[in-house]
MIKEBA-218873 format. One record per residue (C-alpha): residue number from 1; z, x, y. Coordinates in steps of 0.05 Angstrom, whole numbers. Layout:
<rs>
@pos->NUM&zz->Z&xx->X&yy->Y
...
</rs>
This chain:
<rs>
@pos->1&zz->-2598&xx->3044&yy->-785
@pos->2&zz->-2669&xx->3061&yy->-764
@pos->3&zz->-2680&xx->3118&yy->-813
@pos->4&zz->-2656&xx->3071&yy->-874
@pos->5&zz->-2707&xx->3018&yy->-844
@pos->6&zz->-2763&xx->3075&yy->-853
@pos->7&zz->-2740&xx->3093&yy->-916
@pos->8&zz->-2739&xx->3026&yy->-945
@pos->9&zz->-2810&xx->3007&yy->-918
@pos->10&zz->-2832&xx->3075&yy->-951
@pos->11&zz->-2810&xx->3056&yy->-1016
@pos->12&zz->-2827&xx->2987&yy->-1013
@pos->13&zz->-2896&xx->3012&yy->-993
@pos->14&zz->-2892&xx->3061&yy->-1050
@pos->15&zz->-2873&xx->3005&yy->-1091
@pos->16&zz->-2924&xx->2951&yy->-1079
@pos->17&zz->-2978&xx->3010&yy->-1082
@pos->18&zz->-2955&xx->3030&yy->-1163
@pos->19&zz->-2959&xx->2950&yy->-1173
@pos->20&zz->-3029&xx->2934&yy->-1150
@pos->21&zz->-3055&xx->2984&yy->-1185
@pos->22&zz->-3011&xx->2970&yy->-1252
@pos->23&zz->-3047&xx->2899&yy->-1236
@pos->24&zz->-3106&xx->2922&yy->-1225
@pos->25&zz->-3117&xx->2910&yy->-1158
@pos->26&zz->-3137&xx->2980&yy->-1125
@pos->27&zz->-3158&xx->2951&yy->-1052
@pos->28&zz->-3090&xx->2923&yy->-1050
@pos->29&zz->-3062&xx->2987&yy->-1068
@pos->30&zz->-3108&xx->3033&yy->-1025
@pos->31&zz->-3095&xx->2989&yy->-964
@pos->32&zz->-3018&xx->3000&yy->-982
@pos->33&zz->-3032&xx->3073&yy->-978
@pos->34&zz->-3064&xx->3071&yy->-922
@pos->35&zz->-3006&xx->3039&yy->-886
@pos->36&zz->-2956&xx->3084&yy->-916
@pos->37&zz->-3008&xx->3147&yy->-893
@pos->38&zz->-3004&xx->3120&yy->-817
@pos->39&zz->-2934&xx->3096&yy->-822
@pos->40&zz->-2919&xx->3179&yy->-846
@pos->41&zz->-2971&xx->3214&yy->-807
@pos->42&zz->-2914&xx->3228&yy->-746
@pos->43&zz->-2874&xx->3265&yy->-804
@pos->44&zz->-2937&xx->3292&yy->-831
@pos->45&zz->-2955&xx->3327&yy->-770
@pos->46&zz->-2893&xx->3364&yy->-759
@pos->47&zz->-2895&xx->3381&yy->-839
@pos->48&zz->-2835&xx->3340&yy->-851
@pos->49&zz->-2870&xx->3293&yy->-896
@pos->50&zz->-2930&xx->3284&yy->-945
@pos->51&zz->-2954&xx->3204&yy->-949
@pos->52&zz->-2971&xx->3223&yy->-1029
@pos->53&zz->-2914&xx->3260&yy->-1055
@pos->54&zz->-2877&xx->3192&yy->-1096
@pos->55&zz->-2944&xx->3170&yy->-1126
@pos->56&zz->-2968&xx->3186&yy->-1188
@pos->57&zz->-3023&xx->3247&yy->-1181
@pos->58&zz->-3078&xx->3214&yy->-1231
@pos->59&zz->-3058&xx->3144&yy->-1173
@pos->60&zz->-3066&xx->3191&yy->-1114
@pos->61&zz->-3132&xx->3218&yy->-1140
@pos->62&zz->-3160&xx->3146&yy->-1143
@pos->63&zz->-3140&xx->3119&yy->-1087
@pos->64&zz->-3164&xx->3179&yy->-1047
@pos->65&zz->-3237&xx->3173&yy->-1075
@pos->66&zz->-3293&xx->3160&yy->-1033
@pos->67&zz->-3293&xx->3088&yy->-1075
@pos->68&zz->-3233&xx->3068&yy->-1041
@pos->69&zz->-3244&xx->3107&yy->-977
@pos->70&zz->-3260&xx->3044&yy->-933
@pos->71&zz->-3191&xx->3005&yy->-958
@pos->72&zz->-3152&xx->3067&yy->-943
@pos->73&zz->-3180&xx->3057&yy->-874
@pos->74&zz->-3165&xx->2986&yy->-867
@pos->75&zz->-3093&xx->2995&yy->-886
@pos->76&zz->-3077&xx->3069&yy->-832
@pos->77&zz->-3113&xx->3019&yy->-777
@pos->78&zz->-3079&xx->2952&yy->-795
@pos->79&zz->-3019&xx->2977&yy->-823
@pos->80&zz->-2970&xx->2939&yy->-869
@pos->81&zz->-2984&xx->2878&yy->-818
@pos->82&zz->-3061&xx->2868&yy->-842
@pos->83&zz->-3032&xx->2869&yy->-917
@pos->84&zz->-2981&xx->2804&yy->-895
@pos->85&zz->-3042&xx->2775&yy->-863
@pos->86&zz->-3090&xx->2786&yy->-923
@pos->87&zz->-3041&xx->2773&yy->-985
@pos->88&zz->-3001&xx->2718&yy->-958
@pos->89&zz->-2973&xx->2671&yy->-1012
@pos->90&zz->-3010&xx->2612&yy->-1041
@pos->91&zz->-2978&xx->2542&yy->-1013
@pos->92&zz->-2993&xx->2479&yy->-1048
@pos->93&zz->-3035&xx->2426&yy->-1011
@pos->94&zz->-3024&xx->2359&yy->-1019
@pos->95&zz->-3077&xx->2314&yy->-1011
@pos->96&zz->-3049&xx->2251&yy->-976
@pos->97&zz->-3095&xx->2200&yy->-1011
@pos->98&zz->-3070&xx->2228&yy->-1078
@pos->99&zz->-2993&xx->2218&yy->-1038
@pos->100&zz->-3000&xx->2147&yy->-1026
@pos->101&zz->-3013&xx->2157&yy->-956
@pos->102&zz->-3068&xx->2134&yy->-899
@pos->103&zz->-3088&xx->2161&yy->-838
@pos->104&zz->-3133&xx->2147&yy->-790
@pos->105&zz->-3171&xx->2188&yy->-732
@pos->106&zz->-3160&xx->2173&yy->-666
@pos->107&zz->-3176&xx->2205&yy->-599
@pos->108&zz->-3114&xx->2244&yy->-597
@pos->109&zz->-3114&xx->2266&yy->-679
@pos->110&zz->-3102&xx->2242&yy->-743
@pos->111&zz->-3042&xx->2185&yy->-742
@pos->112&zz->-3010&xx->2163&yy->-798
@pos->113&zz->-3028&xx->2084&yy->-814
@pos->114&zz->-2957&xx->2073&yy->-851
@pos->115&zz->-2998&xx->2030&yy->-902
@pos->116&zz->-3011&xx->2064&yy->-969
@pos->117&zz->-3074&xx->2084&yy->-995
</rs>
């Protein structure tokens, strides 16, 4: 079970890396590759594995530039949990005026007054 679990975060890494850059979004995609590069470099270092080989070589040129050098970096040190910290998903905020609703502060917080706005 554990080497299908590595295998799917490679590709899903491999994935998201070919999709920022299809959108544009290189530090996204270098940070990605950096991740993958740490999450490999065990194989790497007993030649079992090479953290490039499924990415496209004009991709693998670009993203190991000296212009993308410092997000490469970010992404080996932080790993794929600094990319679900930095690219979480938008969530709608509701203002509560705009909801029909009142608060007030008190000592302890903000406390719903039950009476709309």
């Amino acid at each position: 079970m554990l080497a299908s679990g590595k295998s799917l975060r490679e590709r899903v890494l491999v994935s998201l890396i070919g999709a920022a850059a299809a959108a544009g979004d290189l530090p996204l995609a270098a940070r990605a590759f950096g991740a993958l590069e740490s999450f490999r470099q065990p194989q790497a270092q007993a030649g079992l594995s090479d953290a490039g080989s499924a990415i496209p070589a004009d991709l693998l040129n670009t993203l190991q530039a000296a212009g993308c050098a410092a997000y490469v970096d970010e992404g080996r040190a932080g790993g794929v949990d600094l990319i679900a910290t930095l690219y979480q998903p938008e969530r709608e905020t509701i203002d509560p005026a705009s909801a029909g609703v009142t608060a007030e502060l008190s000592r302890s917080g903000w406390e719903s007054t039950g009476r709309p706005a």
